[in-house]
Structure formats: C-alpha cells, structure tokens
C-alpha positions as CSV (number, residue, x, y, z in Angstrom):
1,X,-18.9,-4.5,-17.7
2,X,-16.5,-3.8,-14.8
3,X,-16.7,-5.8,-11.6
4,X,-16.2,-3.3,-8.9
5,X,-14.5,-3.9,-6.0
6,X,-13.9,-2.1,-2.7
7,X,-10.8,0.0,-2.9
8,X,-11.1,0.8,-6.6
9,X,-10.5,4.7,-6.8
10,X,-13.7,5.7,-10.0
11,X,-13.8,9.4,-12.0
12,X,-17.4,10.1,-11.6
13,X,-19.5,12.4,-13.9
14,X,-20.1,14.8,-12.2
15,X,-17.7,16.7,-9.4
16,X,-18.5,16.7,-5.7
17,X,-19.4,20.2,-4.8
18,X,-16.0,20.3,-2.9
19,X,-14.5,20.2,-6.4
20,X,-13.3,16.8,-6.6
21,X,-14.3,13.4,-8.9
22,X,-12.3,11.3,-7.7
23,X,-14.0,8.7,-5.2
24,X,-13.0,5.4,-3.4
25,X,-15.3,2.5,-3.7
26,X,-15.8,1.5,0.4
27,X,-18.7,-0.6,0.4
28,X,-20.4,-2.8,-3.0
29,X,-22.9,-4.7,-3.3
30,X,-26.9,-3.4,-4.3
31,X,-25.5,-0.1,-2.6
32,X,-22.6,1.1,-3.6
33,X,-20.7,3.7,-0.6
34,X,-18.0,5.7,-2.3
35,X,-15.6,8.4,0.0
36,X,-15.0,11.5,-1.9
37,X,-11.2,11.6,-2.0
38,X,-11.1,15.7,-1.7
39,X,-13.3,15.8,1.2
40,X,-13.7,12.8,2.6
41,X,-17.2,13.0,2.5
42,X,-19.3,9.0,2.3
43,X,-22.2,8.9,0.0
44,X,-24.5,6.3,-0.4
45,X,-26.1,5.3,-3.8
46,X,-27.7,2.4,-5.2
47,X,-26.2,0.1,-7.8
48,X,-27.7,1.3,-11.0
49,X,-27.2,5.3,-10.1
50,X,-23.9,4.3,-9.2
51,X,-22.7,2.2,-12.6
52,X,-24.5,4.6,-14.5
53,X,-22.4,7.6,-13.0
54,X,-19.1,6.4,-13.5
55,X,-16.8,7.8,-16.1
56,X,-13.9,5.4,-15.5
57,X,-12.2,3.5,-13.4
58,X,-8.6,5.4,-12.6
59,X,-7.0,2.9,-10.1
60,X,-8.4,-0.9,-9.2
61,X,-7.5,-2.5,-6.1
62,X,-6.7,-5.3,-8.1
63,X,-3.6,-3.5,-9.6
64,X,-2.1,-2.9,-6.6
C-alpha cells in the first residue's frame, strides 16, 4: 500500500474527459482532491474511490 501525499502526480484509470490521466494529488486525507494536469480541473473523491482508481503512481513528491 502506498502512502499518498500531496504533490504526488497518480495515472488514473480512467482519462478525464479533456483527455488526460495524469492528476496531482492537492488535498489527502478521508477525501482525496486531485487537479487534472491537462485541464486543470479539481475533483473531489473519497478515499476508497480514490485508491481504488489509481493505476500508478508516476512521480512522488517525495522524489523530488
């Protein structure tokens, strides 16, 4: 299991509908809010939808 932090950029399942799948964890906790990097569109979702969407994690803040 992967502890997510903010600033961690995720590959999600499924695309945004502005074509992108790439989004930037901005807020954790029992609600994730993740910034869609191709729109810049902020979507609230709650922990469990959240983990259970994520494909992989391309970039943690940790690396950095």
């Amino acid at each position: 299991m992967h502890k997510y932090i903010v600033g961690d950029i995720v590959k999600m399942r499924k695309p945004h509908p502005c074509g992108s799948d790439e989004w930037e964890v901005t807020r954790t906790g029992m609600d994730f809010r993740i910034k869609c990097l191709g729109c810049g569109r902020q979507v609230m979702l709650p922990r469990p939808k959240f983990e259970k969407g994520v494909k992989k994690v391309l970039r943690s803040s940790t690396d950095l």
